[in-house]
The first five atom37 places (N, CA, C, CB, O) and aatype in JSON, in Angstrom:
{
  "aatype": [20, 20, 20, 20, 20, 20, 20, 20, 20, 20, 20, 20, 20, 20, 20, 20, 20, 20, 20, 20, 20, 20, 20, 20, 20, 20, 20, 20, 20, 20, 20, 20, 20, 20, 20, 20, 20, 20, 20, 20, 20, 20, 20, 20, 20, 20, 20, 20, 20, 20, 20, 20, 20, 20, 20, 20, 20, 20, 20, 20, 20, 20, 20, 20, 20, 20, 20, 20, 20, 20, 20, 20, 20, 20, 20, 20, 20, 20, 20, 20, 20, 20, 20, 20, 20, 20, 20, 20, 20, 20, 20, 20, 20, 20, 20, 20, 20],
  "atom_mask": [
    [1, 1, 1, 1, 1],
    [1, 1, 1, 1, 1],
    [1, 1, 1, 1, 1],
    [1, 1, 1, 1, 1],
    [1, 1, 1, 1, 1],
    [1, 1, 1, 1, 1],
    [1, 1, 1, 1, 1],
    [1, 1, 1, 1, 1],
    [1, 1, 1, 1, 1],
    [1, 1, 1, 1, 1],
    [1, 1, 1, 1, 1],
    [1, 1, 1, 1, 1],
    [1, 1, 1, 1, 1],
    [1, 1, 1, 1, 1],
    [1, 1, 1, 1, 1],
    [1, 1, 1, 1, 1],
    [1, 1, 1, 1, 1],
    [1, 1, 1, 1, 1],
    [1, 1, 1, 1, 1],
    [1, 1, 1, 1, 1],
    [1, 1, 1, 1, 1],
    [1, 1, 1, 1, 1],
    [1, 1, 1, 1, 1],
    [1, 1, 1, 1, 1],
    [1, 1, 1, 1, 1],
    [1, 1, 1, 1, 1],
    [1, 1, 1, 1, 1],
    [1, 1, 1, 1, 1],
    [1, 1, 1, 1, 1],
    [1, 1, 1, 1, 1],
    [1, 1, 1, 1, 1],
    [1, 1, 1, 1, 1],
    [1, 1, 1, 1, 1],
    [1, 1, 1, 1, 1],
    [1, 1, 1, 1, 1],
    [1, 1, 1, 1, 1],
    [1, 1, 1, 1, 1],
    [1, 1, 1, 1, 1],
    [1, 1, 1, 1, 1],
    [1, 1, 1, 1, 1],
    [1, 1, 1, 1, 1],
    [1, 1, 1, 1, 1],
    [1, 1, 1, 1, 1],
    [1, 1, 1, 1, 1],
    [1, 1, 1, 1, 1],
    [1, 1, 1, 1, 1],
    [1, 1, 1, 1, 1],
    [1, 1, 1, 1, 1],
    [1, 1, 1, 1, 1],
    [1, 1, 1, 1, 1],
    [1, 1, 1, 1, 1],
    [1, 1, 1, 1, 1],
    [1, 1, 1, 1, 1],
    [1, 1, 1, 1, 1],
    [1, 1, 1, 1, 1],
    [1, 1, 1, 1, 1],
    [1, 1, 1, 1, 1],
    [1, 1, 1, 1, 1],
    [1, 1, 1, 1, 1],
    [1, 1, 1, 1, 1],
    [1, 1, 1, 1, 1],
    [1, 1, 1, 1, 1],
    [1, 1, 1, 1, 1],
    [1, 1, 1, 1, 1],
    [1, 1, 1, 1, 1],
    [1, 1, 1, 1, 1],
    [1, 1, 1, 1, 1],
    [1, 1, 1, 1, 1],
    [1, 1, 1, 1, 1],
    [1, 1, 1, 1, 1],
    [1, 1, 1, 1, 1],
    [1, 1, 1, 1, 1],
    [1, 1, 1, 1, 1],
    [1, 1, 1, 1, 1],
    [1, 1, 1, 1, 1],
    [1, 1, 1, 1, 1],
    [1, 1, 1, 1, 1],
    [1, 1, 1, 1, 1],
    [1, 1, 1, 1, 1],
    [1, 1, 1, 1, 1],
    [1, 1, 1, 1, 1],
    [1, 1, 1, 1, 1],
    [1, 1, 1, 1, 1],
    [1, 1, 1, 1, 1],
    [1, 1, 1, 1, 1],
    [1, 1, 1, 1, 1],
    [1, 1, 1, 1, 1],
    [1, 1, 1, 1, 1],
    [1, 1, 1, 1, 1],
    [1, 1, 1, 1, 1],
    [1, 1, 1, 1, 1],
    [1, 1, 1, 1, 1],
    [1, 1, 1, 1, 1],
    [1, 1, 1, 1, 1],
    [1, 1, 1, 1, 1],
    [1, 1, 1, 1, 1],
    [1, 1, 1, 1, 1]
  ],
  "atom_positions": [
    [[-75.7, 32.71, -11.39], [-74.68, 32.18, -12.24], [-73.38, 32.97, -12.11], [-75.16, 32.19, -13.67], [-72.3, 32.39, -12.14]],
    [[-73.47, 34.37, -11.94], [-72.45, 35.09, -11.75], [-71.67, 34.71, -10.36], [-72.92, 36.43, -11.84], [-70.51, 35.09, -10.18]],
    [[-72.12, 34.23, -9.76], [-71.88, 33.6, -8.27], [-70.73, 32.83, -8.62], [-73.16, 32.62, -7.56], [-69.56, 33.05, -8.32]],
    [[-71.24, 31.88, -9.29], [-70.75, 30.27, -9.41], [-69.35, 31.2, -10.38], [-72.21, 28.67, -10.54], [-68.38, 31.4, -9.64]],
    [[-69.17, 31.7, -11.67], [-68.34, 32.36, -12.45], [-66.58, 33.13, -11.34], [-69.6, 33.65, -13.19], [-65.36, 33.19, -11.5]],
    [[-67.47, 33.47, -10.46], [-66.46, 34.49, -9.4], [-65.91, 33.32, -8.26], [-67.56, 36.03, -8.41], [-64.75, 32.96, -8.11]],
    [[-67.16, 32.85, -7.49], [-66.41, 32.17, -6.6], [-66.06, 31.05, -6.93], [-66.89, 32.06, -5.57], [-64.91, 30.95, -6.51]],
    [[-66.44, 29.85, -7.6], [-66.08, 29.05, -7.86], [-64.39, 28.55, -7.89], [-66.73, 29.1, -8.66], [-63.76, 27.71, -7.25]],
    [[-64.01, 29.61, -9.09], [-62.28, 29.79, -9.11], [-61.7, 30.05, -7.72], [-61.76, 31.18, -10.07], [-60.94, 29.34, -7.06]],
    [[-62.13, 30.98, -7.49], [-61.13, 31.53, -6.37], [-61.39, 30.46, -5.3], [-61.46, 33.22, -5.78], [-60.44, 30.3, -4.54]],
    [[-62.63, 29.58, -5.04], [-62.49, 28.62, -3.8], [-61.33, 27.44, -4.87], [-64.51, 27.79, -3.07], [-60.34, 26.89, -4.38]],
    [[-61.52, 27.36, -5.54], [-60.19, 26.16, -6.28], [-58.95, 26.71, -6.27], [-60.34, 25.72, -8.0], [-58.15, 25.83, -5.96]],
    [[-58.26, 28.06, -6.52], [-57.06, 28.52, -6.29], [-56.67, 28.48, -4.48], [-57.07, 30.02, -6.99], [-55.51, 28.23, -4.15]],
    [[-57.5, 28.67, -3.66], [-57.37, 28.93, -2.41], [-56.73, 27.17, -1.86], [-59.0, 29.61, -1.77], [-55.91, 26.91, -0.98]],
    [[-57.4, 26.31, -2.69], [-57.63, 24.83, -2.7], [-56.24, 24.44, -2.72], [-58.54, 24.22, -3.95], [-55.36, 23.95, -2.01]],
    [[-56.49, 24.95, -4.05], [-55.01, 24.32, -4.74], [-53.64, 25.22, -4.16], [-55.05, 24.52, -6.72], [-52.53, 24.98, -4.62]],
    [[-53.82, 26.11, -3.26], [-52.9, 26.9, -2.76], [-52.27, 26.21, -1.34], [-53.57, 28.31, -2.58], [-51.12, 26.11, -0.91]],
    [[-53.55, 25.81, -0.82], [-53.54, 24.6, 0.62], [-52.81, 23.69, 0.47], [-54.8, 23.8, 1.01], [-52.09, 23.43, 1.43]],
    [[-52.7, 22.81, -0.81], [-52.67, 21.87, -1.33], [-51.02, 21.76, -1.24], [-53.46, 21.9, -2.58], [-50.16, 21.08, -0.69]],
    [[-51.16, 22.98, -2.24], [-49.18, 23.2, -2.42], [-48.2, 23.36, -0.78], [-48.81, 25.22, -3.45], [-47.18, 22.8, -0.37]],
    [[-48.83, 24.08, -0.39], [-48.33, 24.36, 0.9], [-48.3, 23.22, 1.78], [-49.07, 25.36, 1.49], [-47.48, 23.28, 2.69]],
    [[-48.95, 22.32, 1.69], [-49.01, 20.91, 2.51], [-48.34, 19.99, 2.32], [-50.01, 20.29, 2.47], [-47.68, 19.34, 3.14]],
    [[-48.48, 19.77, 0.66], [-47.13, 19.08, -0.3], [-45.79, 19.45, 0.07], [-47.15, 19.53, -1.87], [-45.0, 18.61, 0.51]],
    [[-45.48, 20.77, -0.09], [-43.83, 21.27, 0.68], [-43.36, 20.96, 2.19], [-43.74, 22.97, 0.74], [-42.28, 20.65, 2.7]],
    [[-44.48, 21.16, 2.59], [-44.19, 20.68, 3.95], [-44.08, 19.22, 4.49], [-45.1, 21.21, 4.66], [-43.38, 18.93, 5.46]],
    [[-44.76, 18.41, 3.85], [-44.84, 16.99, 3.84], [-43.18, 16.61, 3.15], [-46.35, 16.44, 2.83], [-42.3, 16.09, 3.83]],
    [[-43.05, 16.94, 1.88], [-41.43, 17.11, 1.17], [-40.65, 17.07, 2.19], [-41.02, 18.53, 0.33], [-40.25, 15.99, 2.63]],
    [[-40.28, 18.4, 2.79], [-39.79, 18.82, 3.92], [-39.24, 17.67, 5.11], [-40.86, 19.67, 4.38], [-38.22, 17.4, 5.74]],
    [[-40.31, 17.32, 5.0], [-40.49, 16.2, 6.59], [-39.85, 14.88, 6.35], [-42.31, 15.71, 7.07], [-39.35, 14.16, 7.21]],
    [[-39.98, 14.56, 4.6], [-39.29, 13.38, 4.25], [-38.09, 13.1, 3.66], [-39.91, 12.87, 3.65], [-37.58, 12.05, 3.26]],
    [[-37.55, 14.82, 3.7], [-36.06, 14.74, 3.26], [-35.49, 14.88, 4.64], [-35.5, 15.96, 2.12], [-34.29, 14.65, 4.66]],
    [[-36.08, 15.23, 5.88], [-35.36, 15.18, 7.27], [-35.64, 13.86, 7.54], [-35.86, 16.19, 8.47], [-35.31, 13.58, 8.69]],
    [[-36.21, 12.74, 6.81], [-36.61, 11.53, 7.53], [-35.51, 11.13, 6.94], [-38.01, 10.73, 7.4], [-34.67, 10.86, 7.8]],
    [[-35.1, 10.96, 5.81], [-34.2, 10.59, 4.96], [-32.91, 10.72, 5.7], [-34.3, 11.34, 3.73], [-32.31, 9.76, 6.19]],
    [[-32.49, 12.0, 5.76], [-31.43, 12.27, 6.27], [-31.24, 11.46, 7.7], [-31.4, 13.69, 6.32], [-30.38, 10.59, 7.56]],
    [[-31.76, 11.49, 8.94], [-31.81, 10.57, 9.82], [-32.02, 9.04, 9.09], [-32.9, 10.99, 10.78], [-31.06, 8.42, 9.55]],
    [[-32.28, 8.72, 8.78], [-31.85, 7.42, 8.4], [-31.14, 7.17, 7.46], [-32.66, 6.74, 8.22], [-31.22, 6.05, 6.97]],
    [[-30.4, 7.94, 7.03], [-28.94, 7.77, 6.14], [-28.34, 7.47, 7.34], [-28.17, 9.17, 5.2], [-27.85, 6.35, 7.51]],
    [[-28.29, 8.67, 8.55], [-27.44, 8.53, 9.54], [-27.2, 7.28, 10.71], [-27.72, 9.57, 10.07], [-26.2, 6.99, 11.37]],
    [[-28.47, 6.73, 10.67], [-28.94, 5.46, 11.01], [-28.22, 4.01, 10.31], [-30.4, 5.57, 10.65], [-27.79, 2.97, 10.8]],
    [[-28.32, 4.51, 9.01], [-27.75, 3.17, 8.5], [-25.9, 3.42, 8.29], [-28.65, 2.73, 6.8], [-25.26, 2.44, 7.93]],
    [[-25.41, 4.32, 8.46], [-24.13, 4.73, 8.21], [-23.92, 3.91, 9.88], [-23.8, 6.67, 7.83], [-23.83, 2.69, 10.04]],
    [[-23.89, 4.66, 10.69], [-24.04, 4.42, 12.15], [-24.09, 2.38, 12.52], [-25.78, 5.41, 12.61], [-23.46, 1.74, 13.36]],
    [[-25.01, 1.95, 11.57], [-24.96, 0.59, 11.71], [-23.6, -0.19, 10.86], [-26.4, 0.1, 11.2], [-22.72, -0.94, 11.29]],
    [[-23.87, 0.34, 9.47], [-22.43, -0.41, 8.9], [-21.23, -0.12, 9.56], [-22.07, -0.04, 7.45], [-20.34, -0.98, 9.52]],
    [[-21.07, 0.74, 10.04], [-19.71, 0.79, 10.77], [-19.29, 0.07, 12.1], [-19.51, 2.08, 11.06], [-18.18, -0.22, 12.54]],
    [[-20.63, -0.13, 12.59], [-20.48, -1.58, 13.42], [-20.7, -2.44, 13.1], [-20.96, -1.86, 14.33], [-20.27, -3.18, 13.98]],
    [[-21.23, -3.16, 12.18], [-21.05, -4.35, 11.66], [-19.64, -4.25, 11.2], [-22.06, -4.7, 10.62], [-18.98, -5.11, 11.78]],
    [[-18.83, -3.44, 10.29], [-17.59, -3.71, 9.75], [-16.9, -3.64, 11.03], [-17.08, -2.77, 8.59], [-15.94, -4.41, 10.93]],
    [[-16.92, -3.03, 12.35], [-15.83, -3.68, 13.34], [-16.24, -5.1, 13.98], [-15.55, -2.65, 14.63], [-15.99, -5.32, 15.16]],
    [[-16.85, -6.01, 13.22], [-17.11, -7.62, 13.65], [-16.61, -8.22, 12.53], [-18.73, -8.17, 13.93], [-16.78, -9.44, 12.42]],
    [[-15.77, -7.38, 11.3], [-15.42, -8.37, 10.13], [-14.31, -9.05, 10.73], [-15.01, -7.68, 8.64], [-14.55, -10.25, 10.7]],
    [[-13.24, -8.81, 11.25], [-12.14, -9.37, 12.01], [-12.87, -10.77, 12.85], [-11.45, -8.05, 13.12], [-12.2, -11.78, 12.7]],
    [[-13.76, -10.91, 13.46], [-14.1, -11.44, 14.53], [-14.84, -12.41, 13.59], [-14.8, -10.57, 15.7], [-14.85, -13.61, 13.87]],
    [[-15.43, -11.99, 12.55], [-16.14, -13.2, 11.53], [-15.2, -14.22, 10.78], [-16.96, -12.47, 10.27], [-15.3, -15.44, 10.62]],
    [[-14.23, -13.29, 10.36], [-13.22, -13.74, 9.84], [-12.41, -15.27, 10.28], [-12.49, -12.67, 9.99], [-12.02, -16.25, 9.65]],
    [[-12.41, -14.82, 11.82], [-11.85, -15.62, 12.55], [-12.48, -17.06, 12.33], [-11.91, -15.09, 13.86], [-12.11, -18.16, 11.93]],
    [[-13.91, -16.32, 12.94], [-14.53, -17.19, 12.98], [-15.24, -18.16, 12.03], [-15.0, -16.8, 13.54], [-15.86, -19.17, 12.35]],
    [[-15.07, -17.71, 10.93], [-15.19, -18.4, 9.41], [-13.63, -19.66, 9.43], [-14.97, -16.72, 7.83], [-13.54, -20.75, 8.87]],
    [[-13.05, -19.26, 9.92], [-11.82, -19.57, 9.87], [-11.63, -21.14, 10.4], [-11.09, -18.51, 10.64], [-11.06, -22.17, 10.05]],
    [[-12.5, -20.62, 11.52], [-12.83, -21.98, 13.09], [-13.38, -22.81, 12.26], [-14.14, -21.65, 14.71], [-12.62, -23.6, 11.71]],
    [[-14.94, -22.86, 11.92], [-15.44, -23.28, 11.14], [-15.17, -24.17, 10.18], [-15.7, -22.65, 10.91], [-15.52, -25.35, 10.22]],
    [[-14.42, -23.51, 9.1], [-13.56, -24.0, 8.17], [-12.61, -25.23, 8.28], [-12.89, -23.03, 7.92], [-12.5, -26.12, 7.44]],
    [[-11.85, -25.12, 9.63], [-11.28, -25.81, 9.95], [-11.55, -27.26, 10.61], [-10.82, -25.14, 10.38], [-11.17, -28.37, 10.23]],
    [[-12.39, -26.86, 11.83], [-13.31, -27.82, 12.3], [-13.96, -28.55, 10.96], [-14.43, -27.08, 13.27], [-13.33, -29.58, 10.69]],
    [[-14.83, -28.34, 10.24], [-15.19, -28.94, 8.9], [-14.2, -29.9, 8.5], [-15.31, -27.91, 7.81], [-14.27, -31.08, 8.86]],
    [[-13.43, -29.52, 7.9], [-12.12, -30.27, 7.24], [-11.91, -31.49, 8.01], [-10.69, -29.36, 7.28], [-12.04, -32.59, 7.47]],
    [[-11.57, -31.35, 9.3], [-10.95, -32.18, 10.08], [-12.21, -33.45, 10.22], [-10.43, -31.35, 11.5], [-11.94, -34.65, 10.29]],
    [[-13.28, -32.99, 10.24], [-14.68, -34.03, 10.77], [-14.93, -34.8, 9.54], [-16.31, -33.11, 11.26], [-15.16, -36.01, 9.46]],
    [[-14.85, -33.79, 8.45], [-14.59, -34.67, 7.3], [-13.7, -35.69, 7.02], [-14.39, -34.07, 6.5], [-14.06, -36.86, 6.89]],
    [[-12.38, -35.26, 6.88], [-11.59, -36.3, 7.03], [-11.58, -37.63, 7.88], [-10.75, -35.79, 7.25], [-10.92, -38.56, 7.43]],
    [[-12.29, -37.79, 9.11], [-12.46, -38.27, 10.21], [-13.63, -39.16, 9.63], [-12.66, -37.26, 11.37], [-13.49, -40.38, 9.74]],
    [[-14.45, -38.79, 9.21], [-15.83, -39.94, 8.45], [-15.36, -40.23, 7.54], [-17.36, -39.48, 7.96], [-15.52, -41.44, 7.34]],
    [[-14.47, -39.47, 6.35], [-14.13, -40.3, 5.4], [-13.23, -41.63, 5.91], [-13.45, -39.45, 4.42], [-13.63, -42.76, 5.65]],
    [[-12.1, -41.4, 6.59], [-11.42, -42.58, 6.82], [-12.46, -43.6, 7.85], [-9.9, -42.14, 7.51], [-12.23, -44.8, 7.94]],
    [[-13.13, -43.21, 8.29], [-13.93, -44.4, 9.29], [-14.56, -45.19, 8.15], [-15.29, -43.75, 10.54], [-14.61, -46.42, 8.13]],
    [[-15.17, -44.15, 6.95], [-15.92, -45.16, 6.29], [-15.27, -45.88, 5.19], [-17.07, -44.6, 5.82], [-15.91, -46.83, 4.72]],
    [[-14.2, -45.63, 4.72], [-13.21, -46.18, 4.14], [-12.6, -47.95, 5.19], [-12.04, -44.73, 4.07], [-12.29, -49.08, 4.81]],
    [[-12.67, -47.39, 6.32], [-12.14, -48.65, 7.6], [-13.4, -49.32, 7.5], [-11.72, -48.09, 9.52], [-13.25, -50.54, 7.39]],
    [[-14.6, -48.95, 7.51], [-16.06, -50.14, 7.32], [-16.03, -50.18, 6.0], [-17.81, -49.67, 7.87], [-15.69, -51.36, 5.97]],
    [[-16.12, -49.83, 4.62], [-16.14, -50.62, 3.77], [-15.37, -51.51, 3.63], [-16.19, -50.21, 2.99], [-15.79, -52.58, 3.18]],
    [[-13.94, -51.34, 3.99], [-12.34, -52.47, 3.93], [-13.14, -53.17, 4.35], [-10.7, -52.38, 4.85], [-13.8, -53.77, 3.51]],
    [[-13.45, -53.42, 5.8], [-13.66, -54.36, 6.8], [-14.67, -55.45, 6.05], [-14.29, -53.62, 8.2], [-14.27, -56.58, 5.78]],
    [[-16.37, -54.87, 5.67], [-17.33, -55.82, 4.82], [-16.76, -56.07, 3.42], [-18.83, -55.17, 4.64], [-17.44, -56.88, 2.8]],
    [[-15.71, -55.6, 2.76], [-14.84, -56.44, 1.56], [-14.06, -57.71, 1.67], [-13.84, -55.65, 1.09], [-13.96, -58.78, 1.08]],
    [[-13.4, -56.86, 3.02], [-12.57, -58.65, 3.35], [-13.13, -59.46, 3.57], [-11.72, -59.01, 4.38], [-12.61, -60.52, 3.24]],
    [[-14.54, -59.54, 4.28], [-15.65, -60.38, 4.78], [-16.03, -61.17, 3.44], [-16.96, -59.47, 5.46], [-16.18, -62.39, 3.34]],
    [[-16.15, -60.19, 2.42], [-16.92, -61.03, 1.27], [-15.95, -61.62, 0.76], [-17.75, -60.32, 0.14], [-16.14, -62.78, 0.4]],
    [[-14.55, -60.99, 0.57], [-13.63, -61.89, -0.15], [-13.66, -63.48, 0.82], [-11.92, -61.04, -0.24], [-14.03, -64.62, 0.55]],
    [[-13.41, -63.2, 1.35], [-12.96, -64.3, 2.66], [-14.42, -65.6, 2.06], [-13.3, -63.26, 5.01], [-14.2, -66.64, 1.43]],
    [[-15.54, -65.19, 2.41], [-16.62, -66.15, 1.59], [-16.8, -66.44, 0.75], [-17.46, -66.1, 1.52], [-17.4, -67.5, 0.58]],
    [[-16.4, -65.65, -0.3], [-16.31, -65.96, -1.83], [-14.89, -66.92, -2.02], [-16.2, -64.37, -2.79], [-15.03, -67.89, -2.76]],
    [[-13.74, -66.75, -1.49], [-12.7, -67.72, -1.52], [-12.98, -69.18, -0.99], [-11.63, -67.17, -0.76], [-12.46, -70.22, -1.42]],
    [[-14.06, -69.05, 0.2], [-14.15, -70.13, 1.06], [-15.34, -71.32, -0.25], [-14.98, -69.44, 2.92], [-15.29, -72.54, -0.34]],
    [[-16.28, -70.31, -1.07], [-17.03, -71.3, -1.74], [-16.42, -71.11, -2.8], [-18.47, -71.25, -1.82], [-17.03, -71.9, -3.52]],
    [[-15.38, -70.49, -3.69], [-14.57, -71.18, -4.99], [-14.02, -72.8, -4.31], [-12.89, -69.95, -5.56], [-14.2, -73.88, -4.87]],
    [[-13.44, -72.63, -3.2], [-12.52, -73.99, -2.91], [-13.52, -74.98, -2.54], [-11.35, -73.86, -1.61], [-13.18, -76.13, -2.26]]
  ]
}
């Protein structure tokens, strides 16, 4: 029993001493991971922000092209509804008379 009283502790402090020491070092390893990939993602936004000009533009194209295609179906379909109105007026006049 005196066995178990003496060693017992001291194999759990030795334990828990491993323990700590593994923990810091693991810490260690994930504040250098950290740091490289701060540097990683800094490194990326700054090339993406030299394509804001070039998006810009190109939002721009876009934008424009849009507008214009729009306008372009609206009046076509404005020219085919005219077109099947006059049709019906035209038959509806032809059976009033």
């Amino acid at each position: 029993m005196f066995l178990l009283d003496v060693f017992l502790p001291v194999i759990l402090y030795v334990v828990a001493i491993i323990l700590l020491i593994v923990l810091i070092v693991l810490g260690i390893r994930v504040i250098a991971l950290l740091d490289k990939v701060d540097r990683i993602v800094d490194n990326v936004e700054g090339k993406v922000n030299a394509f804001n000009g070039a998006f810009s533009v190109l939002e721009r194209a876009t934008n424009g092209f849009a507008s214009i295609t729009d306008s372009l179906i609206f009046n076509a379909s404005t020219f085919v509804s005219k077109l099947f109105n006059n049709k019906k007026k035209g038959k509806e006049d032809l059976e009033d008379e």
